[in-house]
Backbone as CSV, one residue per row, in Angstrom:
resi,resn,N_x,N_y,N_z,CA_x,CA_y,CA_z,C_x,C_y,C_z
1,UNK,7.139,-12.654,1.481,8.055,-11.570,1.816,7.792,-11.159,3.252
2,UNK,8.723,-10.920,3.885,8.451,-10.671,5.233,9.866,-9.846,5.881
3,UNK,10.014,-9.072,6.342,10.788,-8.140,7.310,10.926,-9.003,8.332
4,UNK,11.988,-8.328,9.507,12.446,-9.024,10.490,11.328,-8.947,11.438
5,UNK,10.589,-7.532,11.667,9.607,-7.567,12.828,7.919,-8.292,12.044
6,UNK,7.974,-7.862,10.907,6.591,-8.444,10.175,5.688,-7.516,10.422
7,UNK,6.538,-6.255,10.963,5.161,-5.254,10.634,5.644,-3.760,9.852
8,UNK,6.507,-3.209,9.835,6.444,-1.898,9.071,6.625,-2.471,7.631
9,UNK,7.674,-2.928,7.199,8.103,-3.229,5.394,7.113,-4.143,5.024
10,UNK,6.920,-5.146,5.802,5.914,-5.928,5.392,4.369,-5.778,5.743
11,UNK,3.945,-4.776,6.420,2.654,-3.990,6.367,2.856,-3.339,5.603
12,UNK,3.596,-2.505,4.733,3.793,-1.770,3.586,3.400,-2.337,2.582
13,UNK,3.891,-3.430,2.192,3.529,-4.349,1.154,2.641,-5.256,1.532
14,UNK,1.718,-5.733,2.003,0.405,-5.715,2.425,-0.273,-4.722,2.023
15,UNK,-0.006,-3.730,2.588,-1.392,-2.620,2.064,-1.325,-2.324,0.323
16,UNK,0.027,-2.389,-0.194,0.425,-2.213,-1.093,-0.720,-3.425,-2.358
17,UNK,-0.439,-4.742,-1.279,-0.896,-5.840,-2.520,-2.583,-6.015,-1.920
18,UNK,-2.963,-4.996,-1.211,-4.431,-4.631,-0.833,-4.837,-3.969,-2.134
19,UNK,-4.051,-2.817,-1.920,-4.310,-1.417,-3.702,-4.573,-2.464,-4.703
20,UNK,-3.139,-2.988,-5.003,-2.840,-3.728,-6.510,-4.530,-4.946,-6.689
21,UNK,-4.761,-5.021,-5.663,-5.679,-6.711,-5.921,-7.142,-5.829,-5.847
22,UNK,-7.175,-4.632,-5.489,-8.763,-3.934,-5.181,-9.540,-4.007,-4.128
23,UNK,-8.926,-4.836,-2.860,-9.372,-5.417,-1.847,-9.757,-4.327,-1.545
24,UNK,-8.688,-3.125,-1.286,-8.923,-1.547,-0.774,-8.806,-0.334,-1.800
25,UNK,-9.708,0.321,-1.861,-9.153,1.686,-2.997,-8.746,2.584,-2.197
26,UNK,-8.459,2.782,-1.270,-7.556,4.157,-0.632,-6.318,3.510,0.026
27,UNK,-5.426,4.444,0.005,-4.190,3.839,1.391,-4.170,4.001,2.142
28,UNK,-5.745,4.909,2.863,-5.589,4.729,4.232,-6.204,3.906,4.548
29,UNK,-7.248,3.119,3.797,-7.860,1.840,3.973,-7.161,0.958,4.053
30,UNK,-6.231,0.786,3.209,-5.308,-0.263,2.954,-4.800,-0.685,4.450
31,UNK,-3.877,0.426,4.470,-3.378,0.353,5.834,-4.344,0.362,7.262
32,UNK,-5.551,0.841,7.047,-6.584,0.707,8.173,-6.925,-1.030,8.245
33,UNK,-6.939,-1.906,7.488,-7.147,-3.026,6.777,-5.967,-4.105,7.773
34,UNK,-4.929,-3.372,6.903,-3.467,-4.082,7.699,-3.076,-3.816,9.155
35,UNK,-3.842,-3.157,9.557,-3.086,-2.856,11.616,-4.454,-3.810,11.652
36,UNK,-5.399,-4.132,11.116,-6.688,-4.286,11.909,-6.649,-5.644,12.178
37,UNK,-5.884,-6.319,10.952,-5.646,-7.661,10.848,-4.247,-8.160,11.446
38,UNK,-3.068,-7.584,11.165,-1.685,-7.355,11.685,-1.281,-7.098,13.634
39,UNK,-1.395,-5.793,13.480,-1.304,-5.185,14.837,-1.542,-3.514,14.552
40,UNK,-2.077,-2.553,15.804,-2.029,-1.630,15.614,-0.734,-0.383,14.866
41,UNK,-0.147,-1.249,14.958,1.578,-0.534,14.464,1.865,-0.952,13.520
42,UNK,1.086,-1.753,12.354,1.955,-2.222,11.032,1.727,-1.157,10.472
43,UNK,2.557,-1.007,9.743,3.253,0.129,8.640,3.744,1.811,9.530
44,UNK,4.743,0.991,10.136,4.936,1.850,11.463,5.700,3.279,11.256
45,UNK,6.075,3.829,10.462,6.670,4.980,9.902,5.682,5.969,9.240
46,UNK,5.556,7.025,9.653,5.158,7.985,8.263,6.053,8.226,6.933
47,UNK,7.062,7.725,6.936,7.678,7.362,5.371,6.994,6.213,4.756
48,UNK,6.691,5.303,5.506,5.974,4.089,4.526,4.837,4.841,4.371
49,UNK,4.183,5.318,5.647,2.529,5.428,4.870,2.584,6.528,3.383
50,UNK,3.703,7.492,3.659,3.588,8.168,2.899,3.935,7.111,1.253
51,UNK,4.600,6.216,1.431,4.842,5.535,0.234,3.826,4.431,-0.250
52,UNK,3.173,3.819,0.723,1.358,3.625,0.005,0.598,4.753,-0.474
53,UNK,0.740,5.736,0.031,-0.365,7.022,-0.467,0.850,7.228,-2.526
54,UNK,1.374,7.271,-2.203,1.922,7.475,-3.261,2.013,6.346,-4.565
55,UNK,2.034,5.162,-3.898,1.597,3.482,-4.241,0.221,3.577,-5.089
56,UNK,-0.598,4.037,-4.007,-1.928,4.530,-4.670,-1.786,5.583,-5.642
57,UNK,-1.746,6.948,-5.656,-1.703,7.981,-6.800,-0.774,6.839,-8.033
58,UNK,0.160,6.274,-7.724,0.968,5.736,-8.872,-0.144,4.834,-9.790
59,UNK,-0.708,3.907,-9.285,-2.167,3.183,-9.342,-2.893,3.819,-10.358
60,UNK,-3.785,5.221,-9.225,-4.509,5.435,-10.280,-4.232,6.561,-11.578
61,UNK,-2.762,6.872,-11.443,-2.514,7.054,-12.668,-2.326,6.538,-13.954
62,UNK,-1.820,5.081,-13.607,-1.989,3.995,-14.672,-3.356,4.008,-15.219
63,UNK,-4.311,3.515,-14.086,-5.600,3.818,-14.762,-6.007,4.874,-15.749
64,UNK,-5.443,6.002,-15.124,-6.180,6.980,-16.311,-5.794,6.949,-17.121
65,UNK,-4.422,6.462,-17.102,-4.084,6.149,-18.819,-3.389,5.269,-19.506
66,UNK,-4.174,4.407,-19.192,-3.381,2.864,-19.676,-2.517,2.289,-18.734
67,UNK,-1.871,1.453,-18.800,-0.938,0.416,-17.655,0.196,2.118,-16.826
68,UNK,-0.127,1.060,-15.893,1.185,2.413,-14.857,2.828,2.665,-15.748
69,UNK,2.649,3.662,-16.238,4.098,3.871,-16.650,4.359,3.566,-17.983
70,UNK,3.483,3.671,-18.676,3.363,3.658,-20.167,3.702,5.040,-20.237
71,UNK,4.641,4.933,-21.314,5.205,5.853,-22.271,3.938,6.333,-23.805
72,UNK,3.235,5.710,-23.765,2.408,6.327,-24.701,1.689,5.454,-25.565
């Protein structure tokens, strides 16, 4: 998957499949992770970062209670 520039949508999802795989447990790691390896500007919006930070809380809410988005 890749965006036209290869760094905001697709540093998003990078940091994103950082969370999902455990590489990183925070999203600001995630994303500290992805400019470090990427460029200083991947995940170039504060709407994306805000949507890894939220990527994450979604995460470890599954954890606390069974798969993300279980109904019960």
């Amino acid at each position: 998957m890749h965006c036209k520039g290869g760094v905001g949508r697709a540093g998003l999802v990078a940091a994103c499949v950082l969370l999902a795989t455990e590489a990183q447990s925070t999203a600001a790691d995630a994303i500290a992770e992805v400019r470090r390896r990427r460029c200083k500007t991947a995940v170039e919006t504060t709407r994306q970062e805000e949507f890894v930070a939220k990527y994450e809380a979604w995460m470890r809410a599954g954890e606390a209670g069974g798969e993300a988005g279980d109904e019960g």
